[in-house]
C-alpha positions in Angstrom: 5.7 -7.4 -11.1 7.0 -4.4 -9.4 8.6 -5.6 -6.0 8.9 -4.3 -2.6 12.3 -3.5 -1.4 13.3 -6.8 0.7 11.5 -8.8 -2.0 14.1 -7.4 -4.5 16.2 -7.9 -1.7 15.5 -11.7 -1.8 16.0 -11.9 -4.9 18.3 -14.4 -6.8 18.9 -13.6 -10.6 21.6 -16.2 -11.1 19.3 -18.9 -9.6 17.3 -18.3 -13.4 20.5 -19.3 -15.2 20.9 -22.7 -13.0 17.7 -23.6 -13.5 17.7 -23.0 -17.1 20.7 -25.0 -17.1 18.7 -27.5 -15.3 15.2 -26.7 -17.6 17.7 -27.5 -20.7 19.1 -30.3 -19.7 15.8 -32.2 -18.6 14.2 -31.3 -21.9 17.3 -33.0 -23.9 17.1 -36.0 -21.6 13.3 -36.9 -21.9 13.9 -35.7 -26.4 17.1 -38.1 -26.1 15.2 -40.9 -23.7 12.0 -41.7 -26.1 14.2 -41.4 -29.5 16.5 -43.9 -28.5 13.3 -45.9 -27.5 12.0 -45.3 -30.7 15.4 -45.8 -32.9 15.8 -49.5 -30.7 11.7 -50.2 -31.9 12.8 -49.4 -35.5 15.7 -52.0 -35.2 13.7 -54.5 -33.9 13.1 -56.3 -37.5 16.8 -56.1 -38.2 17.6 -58.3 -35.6 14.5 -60.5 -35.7 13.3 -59.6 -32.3 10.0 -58.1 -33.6 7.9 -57.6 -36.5 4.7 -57.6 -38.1 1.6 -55.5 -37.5 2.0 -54.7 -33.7 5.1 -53.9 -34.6 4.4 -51.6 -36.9 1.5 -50.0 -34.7 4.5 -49.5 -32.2 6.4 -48.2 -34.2 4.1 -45.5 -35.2 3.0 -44.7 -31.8 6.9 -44.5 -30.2 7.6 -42.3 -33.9 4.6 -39.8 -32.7 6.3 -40.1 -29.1 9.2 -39.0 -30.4 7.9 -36.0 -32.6 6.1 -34.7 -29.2 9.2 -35.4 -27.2 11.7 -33.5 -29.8 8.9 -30.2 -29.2 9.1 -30.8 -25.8 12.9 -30.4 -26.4 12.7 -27.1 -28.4 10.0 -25.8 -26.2 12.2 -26.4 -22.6 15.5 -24.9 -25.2 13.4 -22.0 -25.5 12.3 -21.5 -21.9 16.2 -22.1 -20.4 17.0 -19.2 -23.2 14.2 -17.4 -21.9 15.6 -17.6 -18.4 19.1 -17.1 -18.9 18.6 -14.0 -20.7 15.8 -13.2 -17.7 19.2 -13.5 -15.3 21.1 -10.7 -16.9 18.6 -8.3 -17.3 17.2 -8.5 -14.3 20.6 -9.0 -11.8 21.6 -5.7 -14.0 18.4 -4.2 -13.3 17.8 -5.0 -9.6 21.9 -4.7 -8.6 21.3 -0.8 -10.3 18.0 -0.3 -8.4 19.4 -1.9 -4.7 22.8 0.2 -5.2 20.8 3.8 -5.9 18.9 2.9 -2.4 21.6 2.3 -0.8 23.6 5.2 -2.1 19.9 7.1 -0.9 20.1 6.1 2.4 23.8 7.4 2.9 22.7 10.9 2.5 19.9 13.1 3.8 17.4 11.0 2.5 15.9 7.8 2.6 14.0 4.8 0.5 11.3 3.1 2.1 10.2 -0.4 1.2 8.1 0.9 -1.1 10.7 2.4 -2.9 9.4 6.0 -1.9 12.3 8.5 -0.8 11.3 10.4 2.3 13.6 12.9 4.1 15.3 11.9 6.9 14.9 13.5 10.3 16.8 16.6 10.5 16.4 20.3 12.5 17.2 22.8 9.4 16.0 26.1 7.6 13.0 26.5 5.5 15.6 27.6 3.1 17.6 24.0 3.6 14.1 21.8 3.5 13.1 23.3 0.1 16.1 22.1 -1.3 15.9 18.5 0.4 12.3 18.9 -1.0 13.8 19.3 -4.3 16.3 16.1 -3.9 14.0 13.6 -3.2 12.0 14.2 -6.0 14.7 14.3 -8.5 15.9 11.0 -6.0 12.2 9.9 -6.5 12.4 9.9 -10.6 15.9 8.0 -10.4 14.4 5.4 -7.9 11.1 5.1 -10.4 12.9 4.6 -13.3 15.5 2.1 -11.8 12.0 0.2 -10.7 10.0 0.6 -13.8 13.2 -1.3 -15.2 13.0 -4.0 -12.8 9.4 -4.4 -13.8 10.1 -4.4 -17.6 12.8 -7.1 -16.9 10.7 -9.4 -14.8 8.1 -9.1 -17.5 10.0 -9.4 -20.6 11.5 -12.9 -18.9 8.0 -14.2 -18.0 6.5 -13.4 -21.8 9.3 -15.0 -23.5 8.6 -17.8 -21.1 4.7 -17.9 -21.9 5.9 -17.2 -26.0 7.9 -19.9 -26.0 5.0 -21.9 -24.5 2.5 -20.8 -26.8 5.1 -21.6 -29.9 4.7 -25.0 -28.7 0.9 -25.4 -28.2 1.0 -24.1 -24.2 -1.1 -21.3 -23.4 -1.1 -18.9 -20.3 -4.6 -19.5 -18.1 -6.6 -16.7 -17.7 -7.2 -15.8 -14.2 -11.2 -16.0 -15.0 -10.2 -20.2 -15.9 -11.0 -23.0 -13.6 -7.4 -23.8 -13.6 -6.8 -20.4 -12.3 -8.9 -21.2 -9.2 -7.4 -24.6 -9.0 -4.0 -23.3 -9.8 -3.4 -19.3 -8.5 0.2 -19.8 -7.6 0.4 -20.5 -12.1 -1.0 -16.7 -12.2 1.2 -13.6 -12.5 1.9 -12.3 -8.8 0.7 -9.0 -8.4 2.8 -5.4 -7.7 3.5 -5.4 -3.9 4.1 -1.5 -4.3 2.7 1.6 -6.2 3.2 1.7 -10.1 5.1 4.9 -10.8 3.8 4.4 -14.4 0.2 5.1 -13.6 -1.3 7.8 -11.5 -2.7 5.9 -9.2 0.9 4.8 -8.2 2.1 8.2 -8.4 -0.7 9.5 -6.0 0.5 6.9 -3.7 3.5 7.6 -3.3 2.8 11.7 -3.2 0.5 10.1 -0.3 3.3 8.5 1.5 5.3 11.6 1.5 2.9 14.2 2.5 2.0 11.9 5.3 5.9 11.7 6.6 6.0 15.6 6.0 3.0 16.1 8.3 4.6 14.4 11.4 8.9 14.9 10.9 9.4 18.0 13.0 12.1 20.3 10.9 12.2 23.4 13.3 11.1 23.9 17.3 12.0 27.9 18.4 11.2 29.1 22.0 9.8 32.7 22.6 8.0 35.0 24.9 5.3 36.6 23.6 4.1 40.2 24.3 1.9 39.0 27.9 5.5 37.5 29.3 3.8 33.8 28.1 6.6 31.5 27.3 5.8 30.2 23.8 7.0 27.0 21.9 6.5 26.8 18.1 6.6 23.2 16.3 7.7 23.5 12.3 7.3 20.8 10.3 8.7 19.3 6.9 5.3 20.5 5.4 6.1 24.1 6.9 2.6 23.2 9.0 2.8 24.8 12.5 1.8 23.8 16.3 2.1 27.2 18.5 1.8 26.3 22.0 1.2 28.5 24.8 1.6 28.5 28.6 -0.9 30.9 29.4 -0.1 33.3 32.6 -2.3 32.4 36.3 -2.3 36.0 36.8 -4.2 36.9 33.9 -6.6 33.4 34.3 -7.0 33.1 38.0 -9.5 30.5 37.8 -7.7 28.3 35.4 -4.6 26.0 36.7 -2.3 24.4 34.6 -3.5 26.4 31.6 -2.0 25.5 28.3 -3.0 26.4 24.6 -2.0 25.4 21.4 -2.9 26.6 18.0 -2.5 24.5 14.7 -1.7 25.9 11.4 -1.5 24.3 8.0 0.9 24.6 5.2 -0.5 27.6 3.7 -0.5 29.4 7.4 -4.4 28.9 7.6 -6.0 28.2 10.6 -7.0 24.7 11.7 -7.8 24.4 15.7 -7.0 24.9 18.9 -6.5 22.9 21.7 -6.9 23.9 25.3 -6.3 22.1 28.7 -6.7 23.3 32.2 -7.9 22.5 36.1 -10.9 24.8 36.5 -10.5 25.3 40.3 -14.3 26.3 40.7 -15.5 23.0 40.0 -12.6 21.2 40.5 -12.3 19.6 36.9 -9.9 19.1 34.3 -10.7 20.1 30.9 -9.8 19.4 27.3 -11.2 21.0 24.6 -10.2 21.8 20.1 -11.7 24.2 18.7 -12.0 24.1 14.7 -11.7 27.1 12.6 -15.9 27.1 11.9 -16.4 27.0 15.8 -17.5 23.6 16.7 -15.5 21.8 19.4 -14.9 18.5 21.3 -15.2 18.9 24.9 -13.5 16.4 27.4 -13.8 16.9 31.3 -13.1 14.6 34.3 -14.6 15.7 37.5 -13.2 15.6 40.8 -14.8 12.0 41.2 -13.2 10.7 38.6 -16.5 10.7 36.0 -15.7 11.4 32.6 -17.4 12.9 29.9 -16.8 14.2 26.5 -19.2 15.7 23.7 -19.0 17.4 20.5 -21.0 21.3 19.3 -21.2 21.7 15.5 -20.8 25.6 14.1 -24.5 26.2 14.7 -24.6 25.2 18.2 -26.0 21.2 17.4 -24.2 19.3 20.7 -23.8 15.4 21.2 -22.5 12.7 23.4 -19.7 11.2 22.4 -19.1 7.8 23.9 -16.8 8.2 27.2 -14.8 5.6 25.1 -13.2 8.2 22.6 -11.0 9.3 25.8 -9.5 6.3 26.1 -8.4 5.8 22.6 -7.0 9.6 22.8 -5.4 8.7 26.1 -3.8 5.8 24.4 -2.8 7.9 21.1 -1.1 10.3 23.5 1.3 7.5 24.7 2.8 7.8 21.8 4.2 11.2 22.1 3.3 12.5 18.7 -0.1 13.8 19.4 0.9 16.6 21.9 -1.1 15.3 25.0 -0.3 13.3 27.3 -2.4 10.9 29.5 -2.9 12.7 32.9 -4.1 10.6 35.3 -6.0 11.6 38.6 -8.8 10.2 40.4 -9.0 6.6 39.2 -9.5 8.2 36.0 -7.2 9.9 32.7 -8.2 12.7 30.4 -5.7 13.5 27.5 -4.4 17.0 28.3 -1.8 19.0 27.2 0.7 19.3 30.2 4.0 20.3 31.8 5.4 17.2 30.7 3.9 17.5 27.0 5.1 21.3 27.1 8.6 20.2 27.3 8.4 17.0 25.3 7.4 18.7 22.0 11.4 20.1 21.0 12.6 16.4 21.8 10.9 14.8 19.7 11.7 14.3 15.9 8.0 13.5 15.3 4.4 15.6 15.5 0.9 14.9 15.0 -1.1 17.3 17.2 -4.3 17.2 19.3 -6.5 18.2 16.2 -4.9 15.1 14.2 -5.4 12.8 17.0 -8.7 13.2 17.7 -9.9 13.6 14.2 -8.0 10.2 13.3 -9.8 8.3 16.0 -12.9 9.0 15.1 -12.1 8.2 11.7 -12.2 4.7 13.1 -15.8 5.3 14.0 -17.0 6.5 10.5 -15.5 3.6 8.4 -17.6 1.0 10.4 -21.3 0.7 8.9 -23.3 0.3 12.3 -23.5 1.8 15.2 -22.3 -1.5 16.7 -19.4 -1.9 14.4 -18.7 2.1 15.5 -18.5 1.3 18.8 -16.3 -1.8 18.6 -13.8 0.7 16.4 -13.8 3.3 18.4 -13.0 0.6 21.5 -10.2 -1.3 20.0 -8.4 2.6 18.9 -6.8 3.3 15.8 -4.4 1.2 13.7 -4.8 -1.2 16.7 -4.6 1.2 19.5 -1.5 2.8 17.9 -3.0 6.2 18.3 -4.9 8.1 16.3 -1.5 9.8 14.4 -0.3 6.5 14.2 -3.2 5.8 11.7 -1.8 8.0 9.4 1.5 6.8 9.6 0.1 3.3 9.3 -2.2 4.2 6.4 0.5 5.4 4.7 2.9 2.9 4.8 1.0 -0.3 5.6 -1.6 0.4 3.0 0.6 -1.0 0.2 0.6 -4.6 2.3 -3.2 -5.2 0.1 -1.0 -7.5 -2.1 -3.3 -8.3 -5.2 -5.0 -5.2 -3.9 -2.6 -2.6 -3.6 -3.6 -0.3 -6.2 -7.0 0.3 -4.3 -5.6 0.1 -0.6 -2.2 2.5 -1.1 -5.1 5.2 -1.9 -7.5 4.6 1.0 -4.7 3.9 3.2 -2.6 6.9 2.7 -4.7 9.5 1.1 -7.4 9.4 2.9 -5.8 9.1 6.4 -2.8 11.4 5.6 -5.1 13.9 3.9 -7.0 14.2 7.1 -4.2 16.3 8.2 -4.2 18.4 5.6 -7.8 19.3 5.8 -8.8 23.1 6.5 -10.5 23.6 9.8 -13.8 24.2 8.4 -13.2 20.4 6.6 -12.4 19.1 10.0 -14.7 20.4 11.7 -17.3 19.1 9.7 -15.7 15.7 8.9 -16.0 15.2 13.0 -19.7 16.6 13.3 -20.8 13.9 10.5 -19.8 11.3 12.5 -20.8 11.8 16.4 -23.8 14.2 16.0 -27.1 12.6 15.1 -29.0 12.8 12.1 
């Protein structure tokens, strides 16, 4: 099996040597135990304690005793040999693997459990993130081939183990066997993180990265742009951008507390836009994103408090969208990766961008964005299959009221926890949620319509 890095951790090679010492020894004394009983048996008529035809018929059953026993002997031989030879490939193995990490995490980089290297937090160039880039995938090789060894160690000790079995009549269940259901802690434990050796692995761990890359902030600069509109612009690991604006009173009388912010992707292409303000001639507070193909989600809180929010596709299709989806953004915001924050007024709160989220984006190392946040939550709603089961999501928030960037995050990481599963749930969990953020605005904006407008 390929194990996670505090399994590995846990792990105690020379523990295989005692207790092939101990394997050994047990198999000698139950070979040595029923051929002594057998030698005294065959005795017996010297001494003219026992003879005749029961005799005899003890004798042959304590002579077939001891054939079995002497197998028994060679067999447990084998396994201790099996086992000691397990303990110095694998303590080689896992001390190289454990010592690369650790020699990881001293620099600019790190190793998750997972055994994925991520970069660590740090303000630098474009020029200097290329190249940290380019060291944690050549880190990444090292740290898969280190693992791969671990594997191959951990499986060469357990198949001379079931060889030596099968060399002396045992054979391995199947996991499809009875015993197998009667007996699953006899069956191979499964990988607890992705197989580099596959592509499946590989993906998962691409997954894992890109999602880190999406939220580690690498570069904030502060500007004025050409309207005298201070200007703060978010760059992160993925060279992905958040451009927010405090837009000037003078030249949007009717709009208080006006802020804007624009995300870009990788690649510089549009995604959405985010805009929150006090309309001062219906006293209200607004928050809307905009996606590149034009539809939008609209929040608003009146001056009594009453909240509403609904969504407009590209051609101008509009629906309700349960007054619930404002909490879970409201509680997403409270992580302070998603570029709102909760404002509360009126016995009410309506995610908005803010004074406070204004300044808080350059102190934070982390960054999802408005677009992310909401898009994330409803994911929640569109992997439930009823309506019912949508509403219960959508109420208990993503990744357990984490926020919606923390479903990313979560889906990246937590995703490899499916144990026997892992293969299937590293992929759901990480591509799927992280890819969310790398969708194009068109993409988004579509991916949001299919769930909350009606059919």
């Amino acid at each position: 099996m390929l194990p996670s890095r505090p399994t590995l951790q846990s792990w105690n090679p020379d523990a295989l040597t005692v207790g092939g010492g101990a394997v050994q020894s047990g198999g000698e004394s139950v070979g040595s135990a029923v051929s002594g009983i057998d030698d005294a048996v065959n005795r017996l008529p010297e001494t003219g304690g026992w003879s005749g035809a029961a005799h005899e018929a003890a004798n042959g059953m304590f002579g077939r005793a001891g054939a079995v026993a002497q197998r028994f002997t060679a067999y447990t031989t084998a396994v201790a040999a099996a086992l000691r030879e397990g303990a110095g490939a694998l303590g080689g193995a896992r001390a190289a693997l454990l010592t690369k990490a650790d020699q990881v995490d001293a620099g600019p980089l790190n190793v998750t459990d997972q055994w994925v290297v991520l970069i660590d937090p740090v303000m630098v160039s474009e020029e200097e993130m290329a190249a940290l880039r380019a060291l944690a995938l050549d880190e990444q090789s090292e740290i898969n081939r280190l693992l791969i060894a671990v594997g191959d160690a951990d499986d060469a000790t357990v198949n001379a183990i079931v060889a030596a079995g099968r060399k002396n009549g045992l054979v391995e269940q199947s996991p499809h066997d009875l015993g197998g259901l009667l007996l699953p802690t006899a069956q191979r434990p499964a990988d607890e993180v992705p197989d580099p050796r596959n592509p499946v692995g590989m993906m998962a761990q691409e997954s894992v990265r890109s999602a880190d890359r999406q939220q580690h902030i690498r570069e904030v600069t502060y500007s004025t742009n050409e309207y005298g509109e201070e200007v703060t612009t978010v760059i992160k690991q993925d060279g992905s951008k958040a451009v927010t604006t405090e837009m000037d009173p003078f030249e949007y009388p009717s709009k208080q507390n006006f802020y804007m912010m624009e995300e870009f992707d990788e690649n510089g292409n549009f995604i959405a836009r985010t805009s929150s303000w006090h309309d001062m001639g219906n006293d209200c507070d607004y928050t809307t994103i905009t996606y590149a193909d034009g539809s939008h989600l609209t929040m608003s809180m009146d001056s009594t408090g009453n909240r509403s929010a609904g969504y407009t596709t590209a051609e101008g299709r509009h629906s309700a969208v349960p007054v619930e989806l404002i909490d879970n953004l409201s509680i997403a915001t409270t992580t302070g990766m998603g570029g709102l924050e909760k404002h509360v007024a009126r016995g009410g709160t309506l995610p908005m961008l803010t004074t406070e989220s204004f300044d808080n984006i350059g102190k934070a190392m982390k960054f999802g964005g408005p677009a992310l946040t909401a898009a994330t939550t409803v994911f929640d709603m569109v992997m439930a299959e009823s309506s019912k089961d949508r509403c219960i999501a959508l109420v208990a928030g993503v990744a357990g009221g984490g926020g919606g960037w923390g479903g990313v995050e979560l889906g990246a990481a937590a995703g490899t926890l499916g144990g026997p599963f892992a293969p299937v749930t590293v992929p759901a969990g990480a591509i799927i949620l992280g890819g969310i953020g790398a969708f194009g605005g068109v993409e988004l904006g579509k991916f949001i319509g299919d769930v909350v407008c009606p059919n």
